[in-house]
C-alpha positions in Angstrom: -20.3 15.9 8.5 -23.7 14.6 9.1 -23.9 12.3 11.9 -27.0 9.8 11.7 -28.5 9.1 15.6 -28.4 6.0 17.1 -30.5 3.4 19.5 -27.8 3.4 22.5 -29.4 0.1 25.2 -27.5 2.2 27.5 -23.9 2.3 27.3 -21.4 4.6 27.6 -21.9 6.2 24.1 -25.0 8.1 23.0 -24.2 8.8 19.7 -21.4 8.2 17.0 -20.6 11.4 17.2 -19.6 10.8 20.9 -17.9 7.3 20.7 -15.9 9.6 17.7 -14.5 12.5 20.3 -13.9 10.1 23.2 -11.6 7.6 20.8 -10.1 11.1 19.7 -9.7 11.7 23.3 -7.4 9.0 23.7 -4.8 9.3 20.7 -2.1 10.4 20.8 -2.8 13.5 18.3 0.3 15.4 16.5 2.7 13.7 19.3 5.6 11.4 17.5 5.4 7.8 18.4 9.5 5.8 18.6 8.7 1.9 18.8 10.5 -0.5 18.2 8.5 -3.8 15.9 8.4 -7.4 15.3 7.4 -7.8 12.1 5.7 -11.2 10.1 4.5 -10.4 6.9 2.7 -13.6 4.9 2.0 -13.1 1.3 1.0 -15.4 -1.1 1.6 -18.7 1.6 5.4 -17.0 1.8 6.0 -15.9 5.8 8.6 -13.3 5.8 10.2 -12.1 9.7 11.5 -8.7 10.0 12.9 -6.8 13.2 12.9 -2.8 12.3 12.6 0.3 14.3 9.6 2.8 13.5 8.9 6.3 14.0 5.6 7.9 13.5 3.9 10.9 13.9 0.4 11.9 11.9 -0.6 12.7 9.1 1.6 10.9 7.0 5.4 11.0 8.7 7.4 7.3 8.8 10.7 6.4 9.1 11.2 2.7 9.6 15.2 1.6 10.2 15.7 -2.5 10.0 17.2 -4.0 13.2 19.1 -7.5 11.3 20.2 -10.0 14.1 23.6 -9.6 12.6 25.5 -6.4 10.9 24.2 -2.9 10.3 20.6 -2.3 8.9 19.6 -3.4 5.3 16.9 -1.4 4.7 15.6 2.2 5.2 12.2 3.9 4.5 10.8 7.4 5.0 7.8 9.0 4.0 7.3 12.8 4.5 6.1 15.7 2.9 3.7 13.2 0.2 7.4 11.9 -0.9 9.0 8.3 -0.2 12.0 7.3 -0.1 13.9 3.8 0.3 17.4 2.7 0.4 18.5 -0.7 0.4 22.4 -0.6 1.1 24.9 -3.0 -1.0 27.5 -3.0 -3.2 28.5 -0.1 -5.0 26.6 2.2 -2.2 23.4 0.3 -3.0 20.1 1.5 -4.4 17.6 4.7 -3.3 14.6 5.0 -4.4 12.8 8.0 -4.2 9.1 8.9 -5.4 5.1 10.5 -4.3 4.0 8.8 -1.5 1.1 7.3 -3.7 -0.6 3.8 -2.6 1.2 2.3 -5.4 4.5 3.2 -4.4 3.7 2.0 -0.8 2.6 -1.2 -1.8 6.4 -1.9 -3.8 8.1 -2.0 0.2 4.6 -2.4 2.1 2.7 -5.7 1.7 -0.3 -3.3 1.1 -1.6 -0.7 -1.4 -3.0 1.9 1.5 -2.7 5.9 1.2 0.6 7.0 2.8 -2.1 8.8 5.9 -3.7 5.5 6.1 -0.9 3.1 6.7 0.5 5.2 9.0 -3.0 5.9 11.3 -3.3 2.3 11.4 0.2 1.5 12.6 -0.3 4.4 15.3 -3.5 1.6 16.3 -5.7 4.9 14.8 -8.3 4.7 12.2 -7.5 6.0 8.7 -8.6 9.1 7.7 -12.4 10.0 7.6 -14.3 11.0 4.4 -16.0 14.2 5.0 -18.8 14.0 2.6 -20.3 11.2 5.0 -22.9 10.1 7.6 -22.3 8.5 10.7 -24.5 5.4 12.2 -23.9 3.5 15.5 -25.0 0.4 17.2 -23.7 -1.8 20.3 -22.2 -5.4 19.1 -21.0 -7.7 22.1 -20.4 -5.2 24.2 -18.1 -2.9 21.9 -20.0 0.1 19.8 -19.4 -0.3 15.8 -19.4 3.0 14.3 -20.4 2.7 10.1 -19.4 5.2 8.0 -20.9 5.5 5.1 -21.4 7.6 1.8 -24.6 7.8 0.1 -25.9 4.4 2.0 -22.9 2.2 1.3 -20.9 1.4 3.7 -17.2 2.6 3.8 -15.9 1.8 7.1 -16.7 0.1 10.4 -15.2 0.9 13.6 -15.5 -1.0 17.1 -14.6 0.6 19.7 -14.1 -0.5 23.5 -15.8 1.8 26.0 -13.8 0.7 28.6 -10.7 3.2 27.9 -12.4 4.1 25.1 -10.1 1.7 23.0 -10.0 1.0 19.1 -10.1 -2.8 18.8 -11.0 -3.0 14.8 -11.0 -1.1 11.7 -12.5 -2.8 8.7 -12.6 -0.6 4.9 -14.7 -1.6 2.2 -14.5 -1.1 -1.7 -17.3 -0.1 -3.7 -20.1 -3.1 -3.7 -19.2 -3.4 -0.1 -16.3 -5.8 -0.4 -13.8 -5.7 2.3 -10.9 -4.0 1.3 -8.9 -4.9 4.9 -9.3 -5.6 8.3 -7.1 -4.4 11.5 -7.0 -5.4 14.5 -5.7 -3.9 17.6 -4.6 -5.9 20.8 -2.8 -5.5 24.5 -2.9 -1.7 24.8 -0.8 -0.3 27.0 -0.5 2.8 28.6 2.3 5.3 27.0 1.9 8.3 28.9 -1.8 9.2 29.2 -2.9 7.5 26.3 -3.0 3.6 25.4 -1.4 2.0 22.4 -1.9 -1.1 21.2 1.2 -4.0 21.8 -0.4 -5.9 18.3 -1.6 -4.9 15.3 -2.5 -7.1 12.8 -3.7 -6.0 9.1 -5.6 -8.2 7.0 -6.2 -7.9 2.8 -6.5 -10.6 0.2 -4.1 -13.2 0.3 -1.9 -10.8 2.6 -1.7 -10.1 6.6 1.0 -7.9 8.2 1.3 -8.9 12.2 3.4 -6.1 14.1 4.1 -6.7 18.1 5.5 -2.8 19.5 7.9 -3.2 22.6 10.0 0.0 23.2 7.3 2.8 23.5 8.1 6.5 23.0 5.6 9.3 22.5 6.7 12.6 22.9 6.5 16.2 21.2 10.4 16.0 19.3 10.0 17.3 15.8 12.9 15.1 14.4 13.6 14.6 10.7 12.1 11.6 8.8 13.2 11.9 5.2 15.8 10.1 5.0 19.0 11.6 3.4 20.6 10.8 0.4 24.0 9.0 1.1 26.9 11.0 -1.1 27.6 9.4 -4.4 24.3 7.4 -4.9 21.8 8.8 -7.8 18.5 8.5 -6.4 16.0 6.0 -8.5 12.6 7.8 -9.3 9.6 5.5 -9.0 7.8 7.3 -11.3 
């Protein structure tokens, strides 16, 4: 990766390249993350609440349980391994689907068409995942540091990050022609063992915004199973 040198009017980052290893300082790397979420999803003018429970751990694991007000959960998710898998319990044993982990699959339970490494790095309050093939530049914005990535002198990605704990405030993706493809935004950190997680998370696409507040942190080193098992009797749907 080639890393393009910045004019630092002395702040706490000299470079990219450092404002890069000191917001990978403060992740929370391969640990898996237990909150539990408020959920808003608004699509379309159409404001949908949801309570679920969500466990994460990088690159790409997610299990998400729904926590009704009333009655058992109604819905189930689980990505590992590049597969997904859903299951919406009803009559008759209900429905599982099961399919890649592609965007487009995502985007049939996820108000969003991200990458299954994506989604999940931004729910952790992480960026997504880097393109290697890239150059790096750097500048200071109202007191945060925006990092650009970019890939033959377009613009890819935009970072801003806090120096102050070294905190991830915004992540903002751009399509080809340098229209933005999303924005998130990353609020109240806390501290969850020696590392600080954001409390609010909101993601931002066309005519789409998904607003998360996390309460009921747990980060730890347990290597528990997120596909989610297929319930005796049900035939699993493809999505394919």
């Amino acid at each position: 990766m080639r890393v393009v040198p910045s004019q630092s009017p002395g702040g706490a980052y000299l470079s990219p390249d450092d404002a890069l290893r000191a917001l990978a300082a403060s992740t929370p790397g391969d640990q898996t993350l237990t909150v539990t979420a408020r959920i808003e999803i608004n699509s379309h003018g159409e404001r949908r609440p949801l309570k679920a429970a969500l466990m994460m751990r990088k690159p790409a694991h997610l299990r998400l349980e729904s926590v009704p007000l009333l009655g058992p959960p109604d819905f189930f998710l689980s990505i590992d391994a590049g597969e997904l898998r859903a299951f919406s319990p009803g009559n008759n044993g209900g429905n599982f689907y099961i399919g890649r982990s592609t965007a487009r699959n995502v985007k049939r339970f996820f108000p969003l068409a991200l990458p299954a490494a994506d989604m999940v790095s931004l729910l952790m309050g992480q960026p997504p995942k880097m393109e290697e093939a890239s150059s790096w530049r750097g500048e200071w914005e109202e007191g945060l540091y925006r990092v650009d990535q970019c890939i033959a002198e377009e613009k890819i990605l935009s970072l801003w990050i806090d120096p102050v704990g070294d905190l991830l405030l915004r992540v903002r993706a751009f399509t080809e022609g340098g229209y933005i493809a999303y924005t998130a935004e990353f609020a109240e950190h806390t501290s969850v063992g020696k590392r600080f997680l954001p409390q609010r998370l909101t993601i931002t696409g066309e005519a789409v915004s998904l607003t998360l507040r996390y309460s009921e942190f747990r980060l730890d080193n347990d290597v528990e199973p997120f596909a989610l098992p297929i319930p005796e009797g049900i035939v699993p749907i493809p999505l394919e």
